[in-house]
N, C-alpha and C positions, 0 to 999 in steps of 0.2 A: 619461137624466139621473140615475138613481138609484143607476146604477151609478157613476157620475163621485163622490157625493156617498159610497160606499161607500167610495173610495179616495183622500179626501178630506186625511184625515192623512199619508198617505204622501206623496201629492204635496209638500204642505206640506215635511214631514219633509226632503224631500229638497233641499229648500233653495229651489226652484221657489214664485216667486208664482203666486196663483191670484187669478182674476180670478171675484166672483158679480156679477149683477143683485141687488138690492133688492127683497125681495117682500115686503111687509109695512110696518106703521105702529109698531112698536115704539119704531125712533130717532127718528121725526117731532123737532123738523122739520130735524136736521142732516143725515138721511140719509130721502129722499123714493119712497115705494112707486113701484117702475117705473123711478123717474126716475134713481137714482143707480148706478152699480157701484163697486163696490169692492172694493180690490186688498189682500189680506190675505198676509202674509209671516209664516214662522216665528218662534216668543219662544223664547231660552234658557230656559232651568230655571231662572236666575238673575237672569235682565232682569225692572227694576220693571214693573208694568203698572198698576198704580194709574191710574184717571180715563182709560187707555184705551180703545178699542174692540178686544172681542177678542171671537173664534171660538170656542164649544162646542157638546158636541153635548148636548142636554135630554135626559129621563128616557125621550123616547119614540127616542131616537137621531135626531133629527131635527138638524139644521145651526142654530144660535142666535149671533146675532152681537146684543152688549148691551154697554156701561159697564160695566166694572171699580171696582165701590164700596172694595172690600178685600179685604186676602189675609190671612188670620189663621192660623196652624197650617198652612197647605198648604190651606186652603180661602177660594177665591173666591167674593165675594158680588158678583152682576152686576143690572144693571138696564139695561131700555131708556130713553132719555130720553123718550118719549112712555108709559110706561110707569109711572104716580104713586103705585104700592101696592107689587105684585108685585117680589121680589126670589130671585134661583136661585139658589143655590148651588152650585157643583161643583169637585171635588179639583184642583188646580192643575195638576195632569198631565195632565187634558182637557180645558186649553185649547189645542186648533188653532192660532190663530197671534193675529195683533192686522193690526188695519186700519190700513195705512201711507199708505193715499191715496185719494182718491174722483175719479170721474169722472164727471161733473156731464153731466144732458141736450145740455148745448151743446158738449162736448166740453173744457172745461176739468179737467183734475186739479188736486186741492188736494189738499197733502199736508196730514195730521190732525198733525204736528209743528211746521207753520207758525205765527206769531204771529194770522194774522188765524182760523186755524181757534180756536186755544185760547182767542182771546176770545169768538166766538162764541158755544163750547161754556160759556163760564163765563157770557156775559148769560143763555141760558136757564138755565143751573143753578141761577141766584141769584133765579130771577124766584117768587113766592107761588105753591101750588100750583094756588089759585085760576086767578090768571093764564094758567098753561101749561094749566090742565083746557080754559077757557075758547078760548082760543089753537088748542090740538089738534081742539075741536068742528071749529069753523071750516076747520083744512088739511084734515080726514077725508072734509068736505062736499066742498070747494072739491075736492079729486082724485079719490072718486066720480065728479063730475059731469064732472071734464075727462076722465077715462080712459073714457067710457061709449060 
């Protein structure tokens, strides 16, 4: 697996979608530990990615898929949506690709371009942090218990 994630850009690069599993609580609750994959495809050097989901690799070279806050200078500010402090920064040219479509436990794909994904995405954005901290407790518990 480590190696696959080594070669990770190239694939990309080469124009080839790449299909992860979802490991982690970061996106909660658009994108579900276990439960979701998703199909990430190459960005030009010129394609906006504002409020997308896009692929970088973190400071430990590790694979980070997070929201696109802004690009300012060549630098991207990214955040998870279950994620209410924490914000990463990295040079525009190590973003990997962006997340064009998810594939859901049940076997549905939803592409993240669709209208019902982008509303979605925008009722939790807009919700008090209160709310989502509160909200997030709740799914953290609820998948714990169901993936045990």
């Amino acid at each position: 697996m480590q190696r696959l994630f080594d070669n990770i850009e190239s694939i990309v690069a080469e124009g080839e979608s790449f299909e992860l599993r979802v490991n982690g609580y970061s996106m909660l609750p658009l994108l579900g530990h276990r439960d979701d994959v998703i199909i990430v495809r190459r960005v030009d050097a010129n394609e906006p990615i504002t409020s997308r989901i896009a692929m970088f690799r973190g400071p430990k070279r590790n694979i980070i898929v997070h929201r696109v806050l802004s690009v300012d200078d060549g630098i991207v500010s990214l955040r998870g949506d279950g994620n209410l402090i924490q914000i990463e920064r990295t040079p525009r040219s190590e973003i990997i690709g962006v997340v064009e479509s998810v594939r859901r436990r049940s076997g549905k794909v939803v592409s993240c371009t669709s209208k019902s994904w982008r509303r979605r995405e925008r009722r939790w954005l807009s919700l008090p942090i209160f709310v989502r901290r509160c909200v997030l407790a709740v799914m953290r518990c609820w998948m714990n218990f169901r993936n045990k």
